[in-house]
N, CA, C and O atoms as a GROMACS GRO file, in nm:
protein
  356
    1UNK      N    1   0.082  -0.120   0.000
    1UNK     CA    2   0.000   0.000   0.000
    1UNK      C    3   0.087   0.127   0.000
    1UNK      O    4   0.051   0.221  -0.070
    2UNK      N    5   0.184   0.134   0.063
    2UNK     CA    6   0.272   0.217   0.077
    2UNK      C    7   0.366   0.241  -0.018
    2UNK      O    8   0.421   0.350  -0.031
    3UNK      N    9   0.384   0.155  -0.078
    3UNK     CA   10   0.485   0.143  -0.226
    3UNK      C   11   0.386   0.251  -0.371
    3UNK      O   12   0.430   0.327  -0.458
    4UNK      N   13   0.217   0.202  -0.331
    4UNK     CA   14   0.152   0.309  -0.424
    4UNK      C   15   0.131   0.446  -0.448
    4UNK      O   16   0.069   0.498  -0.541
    5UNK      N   17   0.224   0.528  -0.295
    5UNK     CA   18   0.205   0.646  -0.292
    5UNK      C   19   0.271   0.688  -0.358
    5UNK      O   20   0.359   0.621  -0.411
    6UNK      N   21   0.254   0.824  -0.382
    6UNK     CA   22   0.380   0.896  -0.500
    6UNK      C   23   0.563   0.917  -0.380
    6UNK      O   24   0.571   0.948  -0.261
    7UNK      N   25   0.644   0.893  -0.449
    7UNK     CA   26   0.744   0.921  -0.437
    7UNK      C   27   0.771   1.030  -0.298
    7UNK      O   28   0.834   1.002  -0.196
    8UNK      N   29   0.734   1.100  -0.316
    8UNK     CA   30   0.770   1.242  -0.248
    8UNK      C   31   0.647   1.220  -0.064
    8UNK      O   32   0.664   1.234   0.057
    9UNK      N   33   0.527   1.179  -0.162
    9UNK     CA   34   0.461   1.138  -0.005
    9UNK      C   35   0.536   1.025   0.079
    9UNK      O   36   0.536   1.032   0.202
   10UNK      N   37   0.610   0.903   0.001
   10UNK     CA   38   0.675   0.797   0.095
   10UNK      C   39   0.785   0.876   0.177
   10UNK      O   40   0.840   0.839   0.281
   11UNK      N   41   0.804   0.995   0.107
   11UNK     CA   42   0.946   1.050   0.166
   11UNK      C   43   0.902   1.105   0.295
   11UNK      O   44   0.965   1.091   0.400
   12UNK      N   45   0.814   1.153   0.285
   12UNK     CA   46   0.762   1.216   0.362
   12UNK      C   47   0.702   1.181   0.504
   12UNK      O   48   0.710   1.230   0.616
   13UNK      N   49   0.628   1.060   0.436
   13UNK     CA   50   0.558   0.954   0.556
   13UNK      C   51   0.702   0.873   0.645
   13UNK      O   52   0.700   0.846   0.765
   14UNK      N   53   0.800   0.849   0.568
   14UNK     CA   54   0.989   0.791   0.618
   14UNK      C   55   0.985   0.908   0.695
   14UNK      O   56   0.917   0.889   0.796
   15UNK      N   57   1.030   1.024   0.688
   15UNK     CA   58   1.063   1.105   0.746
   15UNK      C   59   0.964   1.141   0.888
   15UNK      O   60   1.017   1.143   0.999
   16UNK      N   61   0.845   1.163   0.873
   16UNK     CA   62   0.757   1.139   0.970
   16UNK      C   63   0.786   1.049   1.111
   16UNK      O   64   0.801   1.060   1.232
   17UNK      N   65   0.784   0.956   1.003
   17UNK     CA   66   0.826   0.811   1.126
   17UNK      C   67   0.926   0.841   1.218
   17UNK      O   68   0.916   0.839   1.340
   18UNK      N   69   1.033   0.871   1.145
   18UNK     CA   70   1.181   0.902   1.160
   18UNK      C   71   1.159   0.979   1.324
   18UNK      O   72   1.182   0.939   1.438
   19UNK      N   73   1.105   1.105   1.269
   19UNK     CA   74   1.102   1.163   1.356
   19UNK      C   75   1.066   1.148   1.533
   19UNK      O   76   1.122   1.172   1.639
   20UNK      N   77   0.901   1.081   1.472
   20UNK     CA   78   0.800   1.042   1.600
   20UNK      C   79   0.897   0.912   1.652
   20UNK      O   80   0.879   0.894   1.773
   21UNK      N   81   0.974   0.838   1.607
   21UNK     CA   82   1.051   0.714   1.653
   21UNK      C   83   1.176   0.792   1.776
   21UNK      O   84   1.204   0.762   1.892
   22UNK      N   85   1.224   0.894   1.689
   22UNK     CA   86   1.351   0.969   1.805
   22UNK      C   87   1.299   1.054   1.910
   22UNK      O   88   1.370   1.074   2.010
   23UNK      N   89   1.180   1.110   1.900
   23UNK     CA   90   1.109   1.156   1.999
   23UNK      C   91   1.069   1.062   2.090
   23UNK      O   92   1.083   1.089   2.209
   24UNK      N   93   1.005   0.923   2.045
   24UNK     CA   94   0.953   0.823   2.163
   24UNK      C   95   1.079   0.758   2.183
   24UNK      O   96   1.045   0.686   2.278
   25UNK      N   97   1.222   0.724   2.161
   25UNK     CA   98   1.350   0.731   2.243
   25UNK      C   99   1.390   0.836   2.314
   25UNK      O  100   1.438   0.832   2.427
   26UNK      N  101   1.370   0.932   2.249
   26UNK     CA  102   1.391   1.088   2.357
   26UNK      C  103   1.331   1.040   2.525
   26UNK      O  104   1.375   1.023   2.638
   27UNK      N  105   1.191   1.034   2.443
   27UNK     CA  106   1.082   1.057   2.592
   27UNK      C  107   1.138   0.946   2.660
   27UNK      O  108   1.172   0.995   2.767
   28UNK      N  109   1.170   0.821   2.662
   28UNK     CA  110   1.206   0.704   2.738
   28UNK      C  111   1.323   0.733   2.822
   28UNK      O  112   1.351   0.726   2.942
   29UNK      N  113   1.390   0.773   2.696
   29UNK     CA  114   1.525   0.790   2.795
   29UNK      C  115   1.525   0.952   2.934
   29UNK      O  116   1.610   0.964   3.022
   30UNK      N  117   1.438   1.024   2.915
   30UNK     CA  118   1.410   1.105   2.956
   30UNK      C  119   1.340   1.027   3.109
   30UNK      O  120   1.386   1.025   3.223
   31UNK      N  121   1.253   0.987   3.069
   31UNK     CA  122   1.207   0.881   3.203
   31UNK      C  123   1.255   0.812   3.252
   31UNK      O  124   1.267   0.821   3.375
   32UNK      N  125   1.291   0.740   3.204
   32UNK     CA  126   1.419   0.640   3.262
   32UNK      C  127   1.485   0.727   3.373
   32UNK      O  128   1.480   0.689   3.490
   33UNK      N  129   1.556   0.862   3.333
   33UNK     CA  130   1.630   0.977   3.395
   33UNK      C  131   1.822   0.963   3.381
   33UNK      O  132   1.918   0.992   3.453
   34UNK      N  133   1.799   0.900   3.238
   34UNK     CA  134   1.874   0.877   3.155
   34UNK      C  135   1.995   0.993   3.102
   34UNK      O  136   2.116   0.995   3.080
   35UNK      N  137   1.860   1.100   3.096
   35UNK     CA  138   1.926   1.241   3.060
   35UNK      C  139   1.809   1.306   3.090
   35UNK      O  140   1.693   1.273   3.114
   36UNK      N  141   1.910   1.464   3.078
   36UNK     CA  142   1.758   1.598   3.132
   36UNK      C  143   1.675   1.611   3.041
   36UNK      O  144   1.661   1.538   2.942
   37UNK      N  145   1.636   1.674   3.060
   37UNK     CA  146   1.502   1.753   2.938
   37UNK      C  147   1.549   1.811   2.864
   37UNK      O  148   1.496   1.798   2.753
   38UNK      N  149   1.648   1.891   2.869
   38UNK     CA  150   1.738   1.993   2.767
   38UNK      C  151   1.805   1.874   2.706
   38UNK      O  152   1.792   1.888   2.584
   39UNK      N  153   1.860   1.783   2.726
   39UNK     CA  154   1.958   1.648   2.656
   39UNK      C  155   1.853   1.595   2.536
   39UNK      O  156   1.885   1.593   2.417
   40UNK      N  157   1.706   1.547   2.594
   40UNK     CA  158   1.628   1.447   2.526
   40UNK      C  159   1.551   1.550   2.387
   40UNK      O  160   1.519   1.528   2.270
   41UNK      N  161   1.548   1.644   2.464
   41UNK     CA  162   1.485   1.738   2.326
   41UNK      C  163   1.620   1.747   2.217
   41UNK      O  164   1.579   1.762   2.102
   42UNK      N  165   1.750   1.743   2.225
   42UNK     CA  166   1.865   1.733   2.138
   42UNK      C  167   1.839   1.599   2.084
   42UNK      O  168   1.838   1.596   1.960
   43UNK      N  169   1.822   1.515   2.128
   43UNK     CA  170   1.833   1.383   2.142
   43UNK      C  171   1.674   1.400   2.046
   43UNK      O  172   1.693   1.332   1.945
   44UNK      N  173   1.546   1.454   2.038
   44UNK     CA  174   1.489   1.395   1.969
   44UNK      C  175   1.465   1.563   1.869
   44UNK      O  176   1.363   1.616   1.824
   45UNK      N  177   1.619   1.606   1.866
   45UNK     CA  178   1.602   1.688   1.750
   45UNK      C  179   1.487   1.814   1.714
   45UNK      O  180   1.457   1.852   1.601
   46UNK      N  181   1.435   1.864   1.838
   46UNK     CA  182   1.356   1.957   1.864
   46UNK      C  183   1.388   2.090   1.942
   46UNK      O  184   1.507   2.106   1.971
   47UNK      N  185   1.309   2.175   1.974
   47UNK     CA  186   1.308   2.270   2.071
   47UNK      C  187   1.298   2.248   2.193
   47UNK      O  188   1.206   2.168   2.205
   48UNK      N  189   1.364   2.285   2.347
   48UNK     CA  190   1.313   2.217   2.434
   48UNK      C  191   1.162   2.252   2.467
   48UNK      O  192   1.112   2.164   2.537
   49UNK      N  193   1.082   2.346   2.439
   49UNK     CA  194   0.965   2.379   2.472
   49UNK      C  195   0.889   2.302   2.393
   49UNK      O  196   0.777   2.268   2.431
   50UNK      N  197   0.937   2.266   2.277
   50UNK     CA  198   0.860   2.185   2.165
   50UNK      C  199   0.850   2.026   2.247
   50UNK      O  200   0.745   1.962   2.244
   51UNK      N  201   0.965   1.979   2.314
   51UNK     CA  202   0.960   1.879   2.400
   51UNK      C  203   0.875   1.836   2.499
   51UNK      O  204   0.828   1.726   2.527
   52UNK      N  205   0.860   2.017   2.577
   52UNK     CA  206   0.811   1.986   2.707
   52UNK      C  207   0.642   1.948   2.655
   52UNK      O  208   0.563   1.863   2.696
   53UNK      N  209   0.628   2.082   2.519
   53UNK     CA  210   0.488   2.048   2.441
   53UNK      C  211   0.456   1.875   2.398
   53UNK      O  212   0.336   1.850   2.388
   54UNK      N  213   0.533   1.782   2.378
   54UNK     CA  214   0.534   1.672   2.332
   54UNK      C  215   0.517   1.571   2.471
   54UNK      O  216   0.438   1.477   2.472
   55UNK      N  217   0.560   1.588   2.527
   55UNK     CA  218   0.556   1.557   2.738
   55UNK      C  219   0.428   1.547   2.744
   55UNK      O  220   0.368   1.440   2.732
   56UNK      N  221   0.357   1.694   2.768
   56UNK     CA  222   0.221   1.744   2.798
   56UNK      C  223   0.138   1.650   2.737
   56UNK      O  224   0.062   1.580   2.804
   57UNK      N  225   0.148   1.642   2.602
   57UNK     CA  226   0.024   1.579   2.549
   57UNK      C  227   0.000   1.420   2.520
   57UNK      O  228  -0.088   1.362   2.457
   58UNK      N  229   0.139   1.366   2.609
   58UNK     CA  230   0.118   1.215   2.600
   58UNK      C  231   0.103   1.189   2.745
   58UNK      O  232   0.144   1.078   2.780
   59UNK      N  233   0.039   1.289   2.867
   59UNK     CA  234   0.047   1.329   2.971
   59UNK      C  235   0.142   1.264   3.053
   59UNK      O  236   0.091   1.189   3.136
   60UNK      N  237   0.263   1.271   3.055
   60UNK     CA  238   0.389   1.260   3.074
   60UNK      C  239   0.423   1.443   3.207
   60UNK      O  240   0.400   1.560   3.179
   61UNK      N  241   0.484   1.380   3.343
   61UNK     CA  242   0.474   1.496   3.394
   61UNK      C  243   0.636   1.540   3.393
   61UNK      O  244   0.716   1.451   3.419
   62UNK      N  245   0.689   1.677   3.364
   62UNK     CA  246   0.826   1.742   3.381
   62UNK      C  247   0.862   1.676   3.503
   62UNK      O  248   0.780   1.650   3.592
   63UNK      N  249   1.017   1.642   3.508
   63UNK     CA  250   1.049   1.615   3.611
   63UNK      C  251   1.138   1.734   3.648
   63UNK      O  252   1.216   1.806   3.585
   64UNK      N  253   1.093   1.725   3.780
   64UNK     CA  254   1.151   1.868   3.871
   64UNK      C  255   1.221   1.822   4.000
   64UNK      O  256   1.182   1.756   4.097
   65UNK      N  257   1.338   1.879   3.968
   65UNK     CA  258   1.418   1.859   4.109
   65UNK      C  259   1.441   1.928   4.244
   65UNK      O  260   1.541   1.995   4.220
   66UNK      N  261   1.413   1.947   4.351
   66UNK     CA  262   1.425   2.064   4.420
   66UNK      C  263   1.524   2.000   4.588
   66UNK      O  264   1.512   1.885   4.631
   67UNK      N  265   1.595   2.086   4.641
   67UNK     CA  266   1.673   2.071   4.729
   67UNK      C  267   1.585   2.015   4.842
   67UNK      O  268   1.643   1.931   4.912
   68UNK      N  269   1.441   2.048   4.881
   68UNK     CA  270   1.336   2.036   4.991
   68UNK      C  271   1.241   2.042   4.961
   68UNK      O  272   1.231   2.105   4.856
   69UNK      N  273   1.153   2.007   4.999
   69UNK     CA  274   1.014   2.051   5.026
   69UNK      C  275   0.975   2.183   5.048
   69UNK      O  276   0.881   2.221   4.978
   70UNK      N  277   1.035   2.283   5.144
   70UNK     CA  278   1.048   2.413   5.166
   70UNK      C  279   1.074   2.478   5.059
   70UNK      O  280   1.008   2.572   5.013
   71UNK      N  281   1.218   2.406   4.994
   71UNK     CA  282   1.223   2.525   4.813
   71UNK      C  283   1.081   2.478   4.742
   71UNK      O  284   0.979   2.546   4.740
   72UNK      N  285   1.091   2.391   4.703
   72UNK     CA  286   0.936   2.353   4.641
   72UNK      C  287   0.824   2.443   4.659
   72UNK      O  288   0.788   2.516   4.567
   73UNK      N  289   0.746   2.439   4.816
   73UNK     CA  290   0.647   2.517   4.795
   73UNK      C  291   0.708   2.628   4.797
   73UNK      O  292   0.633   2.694   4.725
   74UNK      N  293   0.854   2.752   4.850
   74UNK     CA  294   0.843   2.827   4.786
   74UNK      C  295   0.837   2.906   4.619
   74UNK      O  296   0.792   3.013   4.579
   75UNK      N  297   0.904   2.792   4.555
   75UNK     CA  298   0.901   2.786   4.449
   75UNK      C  299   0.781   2.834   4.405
   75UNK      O  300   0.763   2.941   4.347
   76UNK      N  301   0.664   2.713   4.449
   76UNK     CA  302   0.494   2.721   4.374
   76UNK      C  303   0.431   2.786   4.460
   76UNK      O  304   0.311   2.757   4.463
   77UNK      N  305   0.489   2.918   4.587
   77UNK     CA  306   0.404   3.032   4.599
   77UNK      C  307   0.438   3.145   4.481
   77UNK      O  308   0.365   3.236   4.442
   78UNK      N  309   0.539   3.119   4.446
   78UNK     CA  310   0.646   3.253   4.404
   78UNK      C  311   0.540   3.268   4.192
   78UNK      O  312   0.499   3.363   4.125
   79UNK      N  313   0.542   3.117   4.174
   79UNK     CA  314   0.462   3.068   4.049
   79UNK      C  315   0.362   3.141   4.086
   79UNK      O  316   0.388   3.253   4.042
   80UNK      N  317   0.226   3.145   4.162
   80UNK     CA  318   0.093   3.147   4.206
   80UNK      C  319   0.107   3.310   4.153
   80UNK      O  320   0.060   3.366   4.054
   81UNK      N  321   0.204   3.367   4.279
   81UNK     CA  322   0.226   3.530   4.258
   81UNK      C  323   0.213   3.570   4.179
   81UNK      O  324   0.130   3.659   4.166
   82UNK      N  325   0.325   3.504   4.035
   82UNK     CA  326   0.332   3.568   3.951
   82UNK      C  327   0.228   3.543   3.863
   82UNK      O  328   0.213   3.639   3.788
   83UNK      N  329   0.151   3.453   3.842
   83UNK     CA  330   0.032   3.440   3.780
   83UNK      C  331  -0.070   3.541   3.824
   83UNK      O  332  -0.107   3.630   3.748
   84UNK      N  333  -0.116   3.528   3.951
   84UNK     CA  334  -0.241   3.624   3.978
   84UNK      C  335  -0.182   3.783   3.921
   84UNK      O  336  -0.253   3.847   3.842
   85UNK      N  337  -0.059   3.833   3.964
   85UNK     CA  338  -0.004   3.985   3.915
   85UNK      C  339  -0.026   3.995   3.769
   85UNK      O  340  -0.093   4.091   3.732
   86UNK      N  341   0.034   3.887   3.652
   86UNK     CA  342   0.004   3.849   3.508
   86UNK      C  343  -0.068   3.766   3.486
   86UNK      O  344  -0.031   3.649   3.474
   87UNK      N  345  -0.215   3.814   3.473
   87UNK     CA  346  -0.323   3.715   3.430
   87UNK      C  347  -0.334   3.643   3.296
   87UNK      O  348  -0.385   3.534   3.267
   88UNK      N  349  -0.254   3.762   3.202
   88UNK     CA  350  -0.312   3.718   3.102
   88UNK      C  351  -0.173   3.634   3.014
   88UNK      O  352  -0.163   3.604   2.895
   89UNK      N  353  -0.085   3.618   3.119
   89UNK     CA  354   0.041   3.499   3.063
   89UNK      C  355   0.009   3.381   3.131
   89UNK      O  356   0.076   3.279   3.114
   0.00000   0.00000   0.00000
């Protein structure tokens, strides 16, 4: 079936694959904790935001490191702040 497409679409549909294949090694090895987030987005040949976008929607959560519990929630008061001050970011 694939042999009947034109030329330029097989290239295209190869390349496709290509891609979504180094992204789902990206994401693994990313979980695993293999490498960071900045590594796996190199690793699957993207942007890292384009990554974290690719994370999100296979609901896959960022992994976040923090020294305590204490940095943490200050961390996600300091987030909250700046949201309610900029609503519309």
């Amino acid at each position: 079936m694939i042999q009947k497409l034109p030329k330029v679409e097989r290239e295209q549909l190869r390349k496709s694959l290509e891609e979504e294949s180094q992204l789902d090694a990206a994401i693994l090895r990313y979980q695993e904790g293999e490498v960071t987030l900045g590594r796996a987005a190199e690793l699957a040949g993207i942007h890292r935001f384009e990554f974290e976008e690719a994370l999100a929607s296979r609901g896959i959560w960022k992994i976040v490191e923090v020294d305590s519990a204490e940095t943490l929630k200050a961390q996600i008061a300091h987030i909250k702040r700046f949201h309610k001050s900029n609503p519309n970011k």
